[in-house]
C-alpha positions in Angstrom: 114.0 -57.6 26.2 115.8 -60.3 24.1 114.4 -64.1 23.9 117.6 -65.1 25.3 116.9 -62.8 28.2 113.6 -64.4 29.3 115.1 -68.1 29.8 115.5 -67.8 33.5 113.3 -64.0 33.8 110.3 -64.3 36.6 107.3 -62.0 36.2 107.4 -59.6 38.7 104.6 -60.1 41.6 101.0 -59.0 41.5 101.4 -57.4 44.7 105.0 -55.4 43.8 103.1 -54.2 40.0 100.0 -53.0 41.9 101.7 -51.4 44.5 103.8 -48.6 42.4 99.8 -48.1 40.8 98.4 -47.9 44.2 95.8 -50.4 43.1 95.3 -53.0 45.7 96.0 -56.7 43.9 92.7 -58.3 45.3 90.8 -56.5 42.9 92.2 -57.5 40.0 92.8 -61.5 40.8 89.0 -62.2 39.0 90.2 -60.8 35.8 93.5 -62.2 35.6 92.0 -65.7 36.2 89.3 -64.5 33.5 92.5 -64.0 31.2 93.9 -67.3 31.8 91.2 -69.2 31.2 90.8 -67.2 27.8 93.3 -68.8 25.3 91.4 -66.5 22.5 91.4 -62.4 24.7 90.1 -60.8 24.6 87.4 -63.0 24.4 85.9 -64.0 27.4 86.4 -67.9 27.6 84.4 -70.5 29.9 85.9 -73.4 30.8 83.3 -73.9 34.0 81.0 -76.5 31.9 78.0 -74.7 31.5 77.1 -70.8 29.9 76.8 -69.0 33.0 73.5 -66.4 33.7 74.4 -63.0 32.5 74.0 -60.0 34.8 74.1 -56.0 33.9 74.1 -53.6 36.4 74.0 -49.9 36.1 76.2 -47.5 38.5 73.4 -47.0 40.5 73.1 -50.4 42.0 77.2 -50.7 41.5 77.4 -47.6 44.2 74.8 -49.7 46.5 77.4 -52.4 46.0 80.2 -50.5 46.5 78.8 -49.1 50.2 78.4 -52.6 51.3 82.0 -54.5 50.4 83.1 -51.4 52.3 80.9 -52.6 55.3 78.0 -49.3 55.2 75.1 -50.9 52.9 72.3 -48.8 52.8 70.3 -52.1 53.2 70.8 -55.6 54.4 69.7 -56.6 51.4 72.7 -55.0 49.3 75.2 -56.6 51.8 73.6 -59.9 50.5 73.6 -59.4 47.4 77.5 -58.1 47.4 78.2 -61.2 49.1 76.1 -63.8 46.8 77.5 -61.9 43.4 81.1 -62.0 44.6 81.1 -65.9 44.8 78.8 -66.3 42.3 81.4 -64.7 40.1 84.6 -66.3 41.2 82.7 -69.8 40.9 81.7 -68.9 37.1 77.9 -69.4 38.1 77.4 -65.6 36.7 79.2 -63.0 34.7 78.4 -59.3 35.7 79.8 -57.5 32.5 80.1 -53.7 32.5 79.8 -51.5 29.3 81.5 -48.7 27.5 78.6 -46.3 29.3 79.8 -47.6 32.7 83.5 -46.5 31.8 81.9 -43.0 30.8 79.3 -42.6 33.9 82.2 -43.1 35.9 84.6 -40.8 34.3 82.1 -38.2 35.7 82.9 -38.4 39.1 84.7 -36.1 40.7 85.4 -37.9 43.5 88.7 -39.8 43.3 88.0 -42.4 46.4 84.3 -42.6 44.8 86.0 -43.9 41.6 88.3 -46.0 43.2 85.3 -47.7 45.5 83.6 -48.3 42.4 86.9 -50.1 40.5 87.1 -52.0 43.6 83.7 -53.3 43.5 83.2 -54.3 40.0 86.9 -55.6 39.5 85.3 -58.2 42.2 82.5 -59.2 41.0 82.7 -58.0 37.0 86.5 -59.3 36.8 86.3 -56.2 34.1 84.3 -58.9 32.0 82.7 -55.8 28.9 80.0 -56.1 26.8 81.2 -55.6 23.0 80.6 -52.3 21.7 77.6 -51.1 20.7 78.8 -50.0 17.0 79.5 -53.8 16.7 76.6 -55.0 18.1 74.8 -52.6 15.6 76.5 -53.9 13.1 75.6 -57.5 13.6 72.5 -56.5 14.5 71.5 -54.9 11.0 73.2 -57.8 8.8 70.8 -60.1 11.2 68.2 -57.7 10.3 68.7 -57.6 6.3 68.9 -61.3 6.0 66.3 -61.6 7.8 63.6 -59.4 5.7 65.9 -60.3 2.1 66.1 -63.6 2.7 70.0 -63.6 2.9 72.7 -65.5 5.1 72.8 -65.1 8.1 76.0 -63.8 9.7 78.5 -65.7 12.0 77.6 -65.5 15.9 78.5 -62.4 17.3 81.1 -62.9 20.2 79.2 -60.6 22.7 81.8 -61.2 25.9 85.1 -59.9 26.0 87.5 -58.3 29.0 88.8 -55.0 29.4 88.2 -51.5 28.4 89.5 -52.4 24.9 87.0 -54.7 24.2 84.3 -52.2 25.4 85.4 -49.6 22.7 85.7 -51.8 20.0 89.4 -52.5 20.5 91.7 -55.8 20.9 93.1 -54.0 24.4 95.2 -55.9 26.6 99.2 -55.3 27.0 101.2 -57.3 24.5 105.5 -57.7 25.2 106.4 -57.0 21.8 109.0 -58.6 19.8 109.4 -62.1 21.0 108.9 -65.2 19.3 107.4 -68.1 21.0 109.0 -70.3 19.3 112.7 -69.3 20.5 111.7 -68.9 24.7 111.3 -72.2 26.9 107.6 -72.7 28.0 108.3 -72.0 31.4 109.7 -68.2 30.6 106.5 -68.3 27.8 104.1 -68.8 30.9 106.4 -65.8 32.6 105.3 -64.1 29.8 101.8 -64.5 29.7 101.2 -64.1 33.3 103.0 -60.6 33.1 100.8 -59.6 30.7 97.9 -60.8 32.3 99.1 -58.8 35.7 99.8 -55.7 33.6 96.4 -56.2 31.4 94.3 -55.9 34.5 96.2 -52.9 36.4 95.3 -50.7 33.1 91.6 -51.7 32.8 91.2 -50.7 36.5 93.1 -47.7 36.0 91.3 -46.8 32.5 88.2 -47.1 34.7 89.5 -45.1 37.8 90.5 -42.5 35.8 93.6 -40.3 36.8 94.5 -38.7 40.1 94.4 -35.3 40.4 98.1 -35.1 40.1 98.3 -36.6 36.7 95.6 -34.3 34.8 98.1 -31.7 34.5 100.4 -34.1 32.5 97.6 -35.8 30.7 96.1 -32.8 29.0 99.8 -31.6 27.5 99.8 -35.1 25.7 95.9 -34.8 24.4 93.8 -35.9 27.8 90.0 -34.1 27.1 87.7 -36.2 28.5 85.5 -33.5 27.9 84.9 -33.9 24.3 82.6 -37.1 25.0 80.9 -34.9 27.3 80.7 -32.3 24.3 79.1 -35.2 21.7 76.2 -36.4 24.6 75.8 -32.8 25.2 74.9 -32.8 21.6 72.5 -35.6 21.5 70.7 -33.9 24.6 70.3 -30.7 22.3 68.1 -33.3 19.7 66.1 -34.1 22.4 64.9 -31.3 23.9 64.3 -29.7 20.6 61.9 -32.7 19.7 60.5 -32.3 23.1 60.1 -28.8 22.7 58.1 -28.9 19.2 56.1 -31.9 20.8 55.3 -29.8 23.3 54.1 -26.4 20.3 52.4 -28.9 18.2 50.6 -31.5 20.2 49.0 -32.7 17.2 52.1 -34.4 16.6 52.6 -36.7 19.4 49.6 -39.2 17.2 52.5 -39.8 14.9 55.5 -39.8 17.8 55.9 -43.4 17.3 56.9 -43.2 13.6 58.7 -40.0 14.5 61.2 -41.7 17.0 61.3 -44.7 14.6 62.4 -42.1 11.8 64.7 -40.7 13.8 66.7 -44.0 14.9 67.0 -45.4 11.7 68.5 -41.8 10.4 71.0 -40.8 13.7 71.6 -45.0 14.6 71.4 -47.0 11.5 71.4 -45.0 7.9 75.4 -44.5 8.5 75.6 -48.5 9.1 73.2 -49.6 6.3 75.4 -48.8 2.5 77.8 -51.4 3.4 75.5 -53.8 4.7 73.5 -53.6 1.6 75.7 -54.2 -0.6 75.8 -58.0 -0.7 72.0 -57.5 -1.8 73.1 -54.8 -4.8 70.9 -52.7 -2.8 71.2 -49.1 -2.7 70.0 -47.1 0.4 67.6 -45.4 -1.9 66.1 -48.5 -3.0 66.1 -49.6 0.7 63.9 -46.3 1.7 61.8 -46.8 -1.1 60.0 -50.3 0.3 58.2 -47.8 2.4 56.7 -47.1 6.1 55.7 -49.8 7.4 58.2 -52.4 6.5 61.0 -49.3 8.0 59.1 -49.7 10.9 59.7 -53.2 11.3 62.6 -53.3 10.3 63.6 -50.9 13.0 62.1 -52.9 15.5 64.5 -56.5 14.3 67.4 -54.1 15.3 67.5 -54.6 19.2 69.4 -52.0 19.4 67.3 -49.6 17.5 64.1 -51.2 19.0 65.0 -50.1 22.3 66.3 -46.9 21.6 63.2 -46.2 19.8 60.7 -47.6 22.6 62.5 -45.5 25.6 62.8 -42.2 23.5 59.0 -42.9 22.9 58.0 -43.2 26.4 60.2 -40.5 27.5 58.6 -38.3 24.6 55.2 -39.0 26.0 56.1 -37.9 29.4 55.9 -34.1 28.9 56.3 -33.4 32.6 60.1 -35.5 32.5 62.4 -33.0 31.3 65.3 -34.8 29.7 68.8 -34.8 31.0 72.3 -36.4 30.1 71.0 -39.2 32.9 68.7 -40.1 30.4 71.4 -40.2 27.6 73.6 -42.7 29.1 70.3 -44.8 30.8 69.3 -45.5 26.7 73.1 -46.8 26.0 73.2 -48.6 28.8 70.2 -50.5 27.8 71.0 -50.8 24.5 74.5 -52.4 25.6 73.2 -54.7 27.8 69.3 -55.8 27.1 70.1 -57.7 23.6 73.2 -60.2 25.1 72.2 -60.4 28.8 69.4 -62.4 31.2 68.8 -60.0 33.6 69.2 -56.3 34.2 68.9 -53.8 37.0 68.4 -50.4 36.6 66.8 -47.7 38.1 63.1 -47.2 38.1 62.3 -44.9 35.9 64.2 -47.2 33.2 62.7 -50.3 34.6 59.4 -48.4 34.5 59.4 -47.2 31.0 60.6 -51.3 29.7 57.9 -52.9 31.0 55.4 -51.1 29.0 57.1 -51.9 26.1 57.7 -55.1 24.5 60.8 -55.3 23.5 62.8 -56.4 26.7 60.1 -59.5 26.5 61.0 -60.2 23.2 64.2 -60.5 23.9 63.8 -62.4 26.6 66.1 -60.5 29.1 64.3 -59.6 32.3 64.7 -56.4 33.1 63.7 -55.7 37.4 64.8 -52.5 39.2 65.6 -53.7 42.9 68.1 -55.6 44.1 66.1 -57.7 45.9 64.0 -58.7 43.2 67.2 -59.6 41.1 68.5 -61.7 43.8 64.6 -63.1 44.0 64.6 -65.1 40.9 68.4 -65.9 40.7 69.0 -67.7 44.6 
């Protein structure tokens, strides 16, 4: 489409572009106003005069959420709580940001109209506000982490806020009409413009969470659809940790030292890929880095948040040798290490919940971490 063409051109309704995705529009009016107000996307922007409380949820209380907007909550309570996070999200009081992991847990559902209750829910109350991925949380996380313990700068301020399932994988995401100068349309087709994209933007992050209909698979897979090759790589990780649990399990002796085991083992599968580059403003080699010893690994483990946590629920799963691990408990540690370094308060289930509170790290952090509904909605109303 030529500038000339988009003098008098009107973005086509929210309800005509929904309708050909059978997506219903009311789900997706939280994150086009999130995109408005958002001059920078896909950074989340606030313009509600104050940093609102941060709230992560995993599926599991997102499905209790999902049975009460369609009027069968399990509990009173959950029909409460769908009610108080809806309009404490459209006021800007709270953000309810999913993850990359929620995208994945999702995309395991075989259950089309499951998936679809789901994108209905959290494109109410989330807006399809994401957490920024974990690879660049990690990131920020170690530089924080080196100049910390070498005395070195400080990075900037890691953005942690963002919308849409680009911004969850570590991309810009968000549909863009290409080839247009702003500087040759009027302001009023540039604001035609924008709102089109916005409409578009939020139809393909509910989609990209969804996931196709049965229909489309067939025509997804001939151009490279394989959603199975994620479930391939946690498949993978799984493997690690039964075979850990397994020796634990032959050579008891070794469960004095599990601690530094699980430490050793997070710093080499989470952070040794991460460190070469980061250490090279210090002329530090990862040799040299290795070198300084146990102990200060150790700690310097536990100044990663991310690494901290992975390390203290691997730990307490570890020491549980009647809990055989599953894929459940694969995505539970991303989850956590998404959400419990940038938010205030998370729910999860209770084994999770359980397995934080005998750690420190969640405290340190200062994100409380509860595992009923009612005990979020507790300490926020």
């Amino acid at each position: 489409m030529e500038a000339d063409d988009l003098q008098d051109w009107r973005a086509p309704d929210l309800e005509t572009m929904a309708a050909k995705m059978g997506v219903a529009p009311a789900v997706l009016q939280l994150e086009i106003e999130h995109i408005g107000r958002s001059p920078d996307f896909p950074y989340l922007g606030f313009v509600f005069g104050k940093a609102p409380k941060i709230i992560y949820l995993d599926t599991l209380h997102w499905v209790a959420l999902a049975k009460a907007r369609l009027g069968r909550p399990a509990q009173q309570e959950d029909a409460d709580a769908y009610e108080f996070l809806r309009q404490a999200a459209t006021s800007g009081d709270i953000v309810v940001p999913i993850s990359a992991t929620t995208f994945m847990e999702i995309s395991r559902i075989k259950s089309l109209r499951q998936r679809s209750d789901l994108s209905d829910v959290i494109g109410k109350i989330s807006g399809f506000v994401t957490l920024v991925d974990a690879t660049i949380a990690k990131d920020h996380q170690i530089e924080l982490a080196l100049a910390k313990r070498l005395d070195g700068e400080q990075p900037p301020a890691l953005r942690t806020l963002g919308i849409g399932v680009g911004f969850a994988f570590g991309k810009r995401g968000g549909i863009r009409m290409l080839g247009l100068s702003e500087d040759t349309i009027s302001d009023a087709a540039r604001q035609q413009v924008r709102l089109f994209e916005a409409r578009a933007t939020a139809i393909v992050d509910y989609l990209a969470l969804r996931g196709p209909t049965p229909e489309e698979i067939p025509d997804l897979r001939k151009n490279g659809y394989r959603p199975e090759s994620a479930w391939e790589m946690e498949s993978n990780r799984l493997e690690r940790q039964l075979d850990l649990a397994t020796r634990l399990g032959d050579e008891p002796k070794y469960k004095s030292k599990l601690h530094d085991i699980v430490a050793a083992r997070e710093l080499y599968w989470e952070v040794s890929d991460r460190l070469p580059r980061a250490l090279e403003r210090y002329g530090m080699t990862p040799s040299e880095f290795y070198a300084r010893g146990r102990e200060w690994l150790i700690d310097f483990v536990n100044d990663v948040p991310s690494a901290a946590i992975g390390t203290a629920l691997h730990e307490r799963n570890f020491r549980n040798s009647y809990k055989r691990w599953t894929g459940n408990d694969i995505r539970d540690i991303d989850s956590m290490i998404e959400a419990v370094p940038y938010c205030d308060y998370v729910l999860t289930d209770k084994h999770v919940a359980a397995q934080l509170a005998k750690s420190a790290v969640g405290r340190n952090l200062g994100t409380k971490i509860f595992a009923r509904i009612r005990d979020l909605m507790a300490e926020l109303t």
